[in-house]
C-alpha positions in Angstrom: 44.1 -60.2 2.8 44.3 -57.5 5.2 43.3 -54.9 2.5 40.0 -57.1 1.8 39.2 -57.1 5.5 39.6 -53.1 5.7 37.6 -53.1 2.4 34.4 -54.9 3.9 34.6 -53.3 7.7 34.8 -50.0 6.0 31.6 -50.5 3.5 29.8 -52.5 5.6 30.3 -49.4 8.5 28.6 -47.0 6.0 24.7 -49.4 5.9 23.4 -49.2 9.2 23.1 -45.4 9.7 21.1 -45.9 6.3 18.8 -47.9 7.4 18.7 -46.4 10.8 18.0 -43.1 8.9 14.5 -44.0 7.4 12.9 -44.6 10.6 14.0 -40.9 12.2 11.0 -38.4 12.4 12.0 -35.0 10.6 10.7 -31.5 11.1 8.2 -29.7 8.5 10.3 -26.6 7.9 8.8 -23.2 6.7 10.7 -22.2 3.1 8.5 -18.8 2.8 4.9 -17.2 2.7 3.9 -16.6 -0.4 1.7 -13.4 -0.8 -1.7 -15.0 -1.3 -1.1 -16.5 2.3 -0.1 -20.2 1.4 3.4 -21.7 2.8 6.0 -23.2 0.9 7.3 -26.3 3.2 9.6 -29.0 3.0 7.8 -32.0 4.8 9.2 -35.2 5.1 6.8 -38.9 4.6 8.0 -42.5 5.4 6.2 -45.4 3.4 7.0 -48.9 1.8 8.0 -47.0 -1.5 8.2 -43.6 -2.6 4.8 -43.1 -4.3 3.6 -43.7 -0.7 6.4 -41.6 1.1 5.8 -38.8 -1.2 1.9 -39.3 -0.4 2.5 -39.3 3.5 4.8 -36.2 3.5 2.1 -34.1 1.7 -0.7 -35.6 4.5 2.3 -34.4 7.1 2.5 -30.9 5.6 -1.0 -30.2 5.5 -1.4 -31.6 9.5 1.2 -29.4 10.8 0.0 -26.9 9.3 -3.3 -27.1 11.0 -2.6 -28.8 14.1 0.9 -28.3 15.3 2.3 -25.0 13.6 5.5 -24.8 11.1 8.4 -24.1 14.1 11.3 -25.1 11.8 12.2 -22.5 9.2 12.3 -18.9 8.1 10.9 -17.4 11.2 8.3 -15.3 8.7 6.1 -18.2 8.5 2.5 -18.8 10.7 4.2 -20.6 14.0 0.7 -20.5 15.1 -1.4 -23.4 13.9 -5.1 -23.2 11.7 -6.6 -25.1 14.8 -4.8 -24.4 17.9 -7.9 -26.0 20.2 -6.5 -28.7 22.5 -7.7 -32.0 21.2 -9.9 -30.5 18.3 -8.6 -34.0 16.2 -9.7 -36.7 18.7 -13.5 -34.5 18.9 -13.6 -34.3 15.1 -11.9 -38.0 14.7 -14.3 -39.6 11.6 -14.1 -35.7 10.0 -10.2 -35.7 10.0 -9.9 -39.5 9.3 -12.1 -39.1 6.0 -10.3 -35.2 5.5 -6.8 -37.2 5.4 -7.9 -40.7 3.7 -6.0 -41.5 1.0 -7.4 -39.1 -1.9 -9.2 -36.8 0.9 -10.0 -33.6 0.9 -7.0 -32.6 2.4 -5.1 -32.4 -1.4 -7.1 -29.7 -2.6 -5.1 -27.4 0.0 -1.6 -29.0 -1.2 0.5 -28.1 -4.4 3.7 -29.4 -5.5 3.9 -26.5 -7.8 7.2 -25.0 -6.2 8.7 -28.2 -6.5 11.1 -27.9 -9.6 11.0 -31.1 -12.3 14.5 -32.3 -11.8 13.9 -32.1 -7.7 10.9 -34.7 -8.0 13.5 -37.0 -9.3 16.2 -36.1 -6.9 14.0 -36.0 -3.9 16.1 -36.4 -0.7 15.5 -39.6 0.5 16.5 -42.5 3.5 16.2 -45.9 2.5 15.6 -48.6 4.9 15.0 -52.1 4.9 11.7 -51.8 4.5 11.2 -48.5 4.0 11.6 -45.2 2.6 11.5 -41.5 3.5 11.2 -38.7 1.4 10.9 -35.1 1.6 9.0 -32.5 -1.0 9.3 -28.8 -1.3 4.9 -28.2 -1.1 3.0 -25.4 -1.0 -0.1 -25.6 1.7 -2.9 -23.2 1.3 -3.2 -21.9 4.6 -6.5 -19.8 3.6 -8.3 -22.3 2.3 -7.3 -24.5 5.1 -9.1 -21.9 7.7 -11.9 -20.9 5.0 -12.9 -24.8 4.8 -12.5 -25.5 8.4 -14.9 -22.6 9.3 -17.5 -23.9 6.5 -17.6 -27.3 8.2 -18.0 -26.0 11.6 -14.6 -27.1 12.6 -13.1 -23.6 13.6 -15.6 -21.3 15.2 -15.6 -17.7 13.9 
């Protein structure tokens, strides 16, 4: 008897620091430059399953990259972000919304090339209640980010 209550405290101790787990915001970290200018990144993405975790991480990726800066990381990577106006997002709202719509624009700059077969299977992952967050290993083409931004006016030159 006492052995089953042990048994139950000490599995049912382990579930809640799962579940708290999938809400938690993580970092975008910097894995490398490559030498055509892109950055390899592991971003993180939260949604109701993981087709649309896997989708949000790659849409997190590509926004740090142009709005906050990769801080987390190898240290050789571009802290400095594509758009480092202050509030160049809320002034170009219905560009940025359409740019990171599902499907948008913003997957032509985004590859999961790096991202070895076996690891799409084995992504690390938090599961919650209701949700799920997952992290990929991506590869966001900084060039093109800045090349496309200054075609639509975004970034001046």
């Amino acid at each position: 008897m006492i052995g089953a209550c042990c048994l139950i405290l000490a599995t049912g101790s382990c579930d809640p620091q799962r579940k708290i787990a999938a809400y938690n915001t993580y970092k975008t970290e910097c894995l490398g430059i490559e030498m055509d200018g892109t950055q390899t990144v592991k971003a993180w993405g939260t949604g109701r399953n993981r087709h649309d975790a896997v989708e949000q991480a790659k849409k997190n990726a590509v926004r740090d990259v142009l709005f906050n800066g990769i801080t987390a990381g190898k240290p050789e990577c571009q802290v400095k972000p594509v758009l480092p106006e202050v509030n160049v997002r809320e002034r170009n709202e219905e560009y940025f919304n359409k740019f990171f719509a599902d499907g948008g624009d913003f997957r032509k700059f985004i590859s999961l090339r790096d991202e070895r077969i076996g690891r799409r299977f084995l992504r690390e992952r938090m599961k919650g209640k209701d949700r799920t967050t997952r992290s990929v290993i991506a590869r966001v083409d900084r060039p093109g980010l800045i090349e496309q931004m200054r075609e639509d006016g975004i970034l001046k030159k």
